[in-house]
C-alpha positions as CSV (number, residue, x, y, z in Angstrom):
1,X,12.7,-7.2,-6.2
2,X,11.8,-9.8,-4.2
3,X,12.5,-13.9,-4.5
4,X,10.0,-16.7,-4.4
5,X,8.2,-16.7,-1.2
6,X,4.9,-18.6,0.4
7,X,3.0,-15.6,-1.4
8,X,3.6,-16.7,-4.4
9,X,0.6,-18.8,-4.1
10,X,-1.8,-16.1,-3.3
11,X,-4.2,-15.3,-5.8
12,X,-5.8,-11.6,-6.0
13,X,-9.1,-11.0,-7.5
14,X,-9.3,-7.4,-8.0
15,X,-12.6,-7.0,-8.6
16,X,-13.6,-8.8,-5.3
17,X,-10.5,-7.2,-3.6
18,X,-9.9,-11.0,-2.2
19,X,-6.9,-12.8,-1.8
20,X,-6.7,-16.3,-2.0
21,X,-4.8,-19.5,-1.1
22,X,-5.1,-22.9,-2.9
23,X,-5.3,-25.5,0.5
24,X,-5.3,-29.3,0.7
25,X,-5.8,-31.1,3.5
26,X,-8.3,-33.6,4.8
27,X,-11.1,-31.9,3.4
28,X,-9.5,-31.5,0.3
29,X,-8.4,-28.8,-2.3
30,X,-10.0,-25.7,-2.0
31,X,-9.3,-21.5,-2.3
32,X,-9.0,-20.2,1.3
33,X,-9.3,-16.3,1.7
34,X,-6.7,-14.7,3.7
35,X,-7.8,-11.2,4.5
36,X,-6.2,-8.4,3.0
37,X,-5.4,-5.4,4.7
38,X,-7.9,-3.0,3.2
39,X,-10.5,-5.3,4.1
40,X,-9.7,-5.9,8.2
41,X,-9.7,-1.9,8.2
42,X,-12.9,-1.6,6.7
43,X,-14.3,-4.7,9.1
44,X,-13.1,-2.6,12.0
45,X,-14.7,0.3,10.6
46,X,-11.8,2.6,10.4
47,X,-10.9,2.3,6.5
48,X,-10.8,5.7,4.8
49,X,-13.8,7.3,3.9
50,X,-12.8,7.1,0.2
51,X,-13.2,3.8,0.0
52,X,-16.7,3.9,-1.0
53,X,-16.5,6.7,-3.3
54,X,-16.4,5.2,-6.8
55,X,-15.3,7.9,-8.8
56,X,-12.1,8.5,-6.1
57,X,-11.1,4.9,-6.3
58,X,-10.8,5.0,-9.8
59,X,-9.2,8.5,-10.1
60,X,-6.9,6.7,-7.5
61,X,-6.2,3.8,-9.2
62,X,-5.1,5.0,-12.6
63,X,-3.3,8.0,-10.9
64,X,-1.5,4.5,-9.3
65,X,-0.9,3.4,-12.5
66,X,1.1,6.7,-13.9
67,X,3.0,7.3,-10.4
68,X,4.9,3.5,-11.3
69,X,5.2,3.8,-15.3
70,X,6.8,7.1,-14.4
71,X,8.8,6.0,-12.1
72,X,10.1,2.6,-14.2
73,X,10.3,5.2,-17.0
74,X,7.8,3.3,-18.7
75,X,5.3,5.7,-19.1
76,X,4.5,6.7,-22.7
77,X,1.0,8.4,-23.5
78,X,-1.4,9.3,-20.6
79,X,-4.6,10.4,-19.9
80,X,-4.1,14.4,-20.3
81,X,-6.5,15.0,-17.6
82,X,-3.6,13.8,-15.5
83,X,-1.5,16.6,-16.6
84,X,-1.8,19.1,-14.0
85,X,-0.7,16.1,-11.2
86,X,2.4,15.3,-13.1
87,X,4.5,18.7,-12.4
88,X,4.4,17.2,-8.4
89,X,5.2,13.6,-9.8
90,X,8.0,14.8,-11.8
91,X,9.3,17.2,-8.5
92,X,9.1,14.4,-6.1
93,X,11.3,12.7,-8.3
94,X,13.4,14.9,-8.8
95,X,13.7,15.5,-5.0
96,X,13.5,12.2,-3.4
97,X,15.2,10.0,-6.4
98,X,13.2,6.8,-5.6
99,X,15.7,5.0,-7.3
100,X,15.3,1.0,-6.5
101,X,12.0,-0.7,-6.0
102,X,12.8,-3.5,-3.2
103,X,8.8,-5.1,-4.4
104,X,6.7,-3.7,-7.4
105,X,3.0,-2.6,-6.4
106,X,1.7,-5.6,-7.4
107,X,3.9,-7.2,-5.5
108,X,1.4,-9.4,-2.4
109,X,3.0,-9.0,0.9
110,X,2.1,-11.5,3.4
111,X,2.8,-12.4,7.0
112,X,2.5,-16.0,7.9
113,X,2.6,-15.2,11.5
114,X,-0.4,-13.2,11.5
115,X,-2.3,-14.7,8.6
116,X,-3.0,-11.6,6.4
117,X,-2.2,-9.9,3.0
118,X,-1.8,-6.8,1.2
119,X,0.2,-4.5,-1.9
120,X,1.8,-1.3,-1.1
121,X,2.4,1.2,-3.5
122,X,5.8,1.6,-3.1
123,X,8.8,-0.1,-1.2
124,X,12.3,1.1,-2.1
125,X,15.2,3.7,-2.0
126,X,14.4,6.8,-1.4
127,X,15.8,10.2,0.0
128,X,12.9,12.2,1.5
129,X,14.3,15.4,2.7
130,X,11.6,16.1,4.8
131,X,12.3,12.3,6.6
132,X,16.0,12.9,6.6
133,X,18.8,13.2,4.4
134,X,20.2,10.3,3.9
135,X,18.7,7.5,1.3
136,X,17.0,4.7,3.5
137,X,14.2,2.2,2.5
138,X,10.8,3.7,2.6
139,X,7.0,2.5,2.3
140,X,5.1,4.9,0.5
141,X,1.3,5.3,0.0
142,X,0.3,7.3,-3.0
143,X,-2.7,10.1,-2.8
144,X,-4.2,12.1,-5.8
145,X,-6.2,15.2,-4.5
146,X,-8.6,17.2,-6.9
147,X,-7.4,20.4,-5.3
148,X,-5.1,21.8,-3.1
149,X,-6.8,21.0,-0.2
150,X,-6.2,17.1,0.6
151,X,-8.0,15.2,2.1
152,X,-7.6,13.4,5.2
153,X,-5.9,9.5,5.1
154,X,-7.1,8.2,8.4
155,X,-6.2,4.4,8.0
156,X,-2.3,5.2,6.1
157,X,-0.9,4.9,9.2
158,X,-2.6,1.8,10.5
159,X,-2.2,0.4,7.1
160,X,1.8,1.0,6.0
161,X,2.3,-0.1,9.0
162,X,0.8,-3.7,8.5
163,X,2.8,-3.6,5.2
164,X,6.0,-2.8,7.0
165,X,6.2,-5.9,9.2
166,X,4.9,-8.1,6.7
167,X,8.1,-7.0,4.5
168,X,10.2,-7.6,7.1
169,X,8.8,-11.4,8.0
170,X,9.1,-12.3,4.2
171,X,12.8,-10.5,4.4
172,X,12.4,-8.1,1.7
173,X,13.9,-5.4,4.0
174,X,15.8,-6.5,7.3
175,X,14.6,-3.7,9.2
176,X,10.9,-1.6,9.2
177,X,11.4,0.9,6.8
178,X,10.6,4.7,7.1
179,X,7.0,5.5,5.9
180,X,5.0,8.4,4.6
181,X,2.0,9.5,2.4
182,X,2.7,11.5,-1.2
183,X,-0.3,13.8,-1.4
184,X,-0.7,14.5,-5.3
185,X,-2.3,17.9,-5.6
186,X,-2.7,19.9,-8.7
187,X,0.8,21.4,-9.3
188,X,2.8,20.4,-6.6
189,X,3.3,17.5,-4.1
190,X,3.3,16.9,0.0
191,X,4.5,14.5,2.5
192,X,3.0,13.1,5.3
193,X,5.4,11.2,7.7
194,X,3.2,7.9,9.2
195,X,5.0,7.7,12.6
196,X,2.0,7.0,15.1
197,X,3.5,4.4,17.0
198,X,-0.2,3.0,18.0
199,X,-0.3,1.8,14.6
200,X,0.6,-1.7,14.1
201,X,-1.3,-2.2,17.6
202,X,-4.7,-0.9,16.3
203,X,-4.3,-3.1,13.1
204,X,-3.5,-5.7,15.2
205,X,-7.0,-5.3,17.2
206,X,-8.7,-5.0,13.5
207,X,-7.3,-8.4,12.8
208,X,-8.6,-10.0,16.3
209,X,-11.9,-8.2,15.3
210,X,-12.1,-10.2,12.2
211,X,-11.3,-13.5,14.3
212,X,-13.8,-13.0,16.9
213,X,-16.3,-12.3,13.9
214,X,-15.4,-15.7,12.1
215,X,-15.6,-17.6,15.2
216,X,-19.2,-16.3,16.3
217,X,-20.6,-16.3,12.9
């Protein structure tokens, strides 16, 4: 778990998915947005195409919610229609013993440096066989797929990686952890290493996009 840090004073409205910052200076007191990951992506126009799709961000979000009552044994009753996802929750467990959360989900991570903000599903111990034996830190996106066949996660990459280094500048880890995508499927679970090294520098370009747009507006 993480310590008091500058990001304790950002504010997240979920249903505007905006993150806020009370300010006072000469003009004032005021809320100042500070853009959150998600929302550079998606003003780049490389965000995943789920985005948009109601019904998959809601199936994503309470599939969200089981994954870390599970995993904080904490979990109690659950929708049923979640059963047939839970045989690959409890496998994954059961193979890659995340064990320690460093940050909880809703947990904001923010880099000063760069002036943006975000929550990442999970930061912790883990030992993913397919990454390595050894335990090791690891950021780790959560995906629930309807079928066997999952979908593509275009922006993961660009995305954990913005996580990553913002973890490291508030010194909840000391080095970038390893990273990876669980894909969720009915009966069974995947991983996805996120090793594209051209990702932190084409979420860095999102975020000059998003400056260039506020100083031409």
């Amino acid at each position: 778990m993480t310590g008091k840090s500058e990001s304790d004073a950002i504010q997240f409205d979920p249903e505007a998915h905006k993150y806020t910052r009370k300010v006072l200076d000469s003009k004032g007191s005021y809320q100042r947005e500070i853009p959150g990951v998600t929302s550079l992506l998606a003003g780049a126009g490389i965000s995943s195409p789920f985005l948009n799709d109601e019904r998959a961000r809601d199936f994503g979000t309470k599939g969200h919610k089981i994954v870390r009552l599970f995993l904080m044994d904490d979990l109690g009753s659950y929708d049923p229609a979640f059963e047939p996802w839970m045989e690959g929750l409890r496998q994954f467990r059961k193979d890659c013993n995340p064990n320690k959360w460093l940050c909880l989900d809703d947990t904001i991570v923010h880099s000063e440096k760069y002036g943006y903000c975000g929550m990442p599903d999970y930061l912790g111990r883990a030992t993913i066989v397919q990454m390595g034996r050894k335990e090791a830190d690891y950021l780790l996106d959560w995906k629930f797929w309807a079928s066997a066949t999952r979908g593509q996660v275009d922006d993961a990459d660009i995305q954990s990686s913005a996580y990553a280094k913002a973890a490291v500048e508030m010194r909840i880890v000391t080095t970038l952890p390893r990273r990876a995508v669980v894909h969720f499927v009915p009966g069974t679970y995947h991983i996805e290493p996120l090793t594209d090294p051209s990702a932190w520098p084409t979420f860095l370009s999102a975020l000059n996009i998003r400056r260039w747009k506020e100083r031409h507006r």
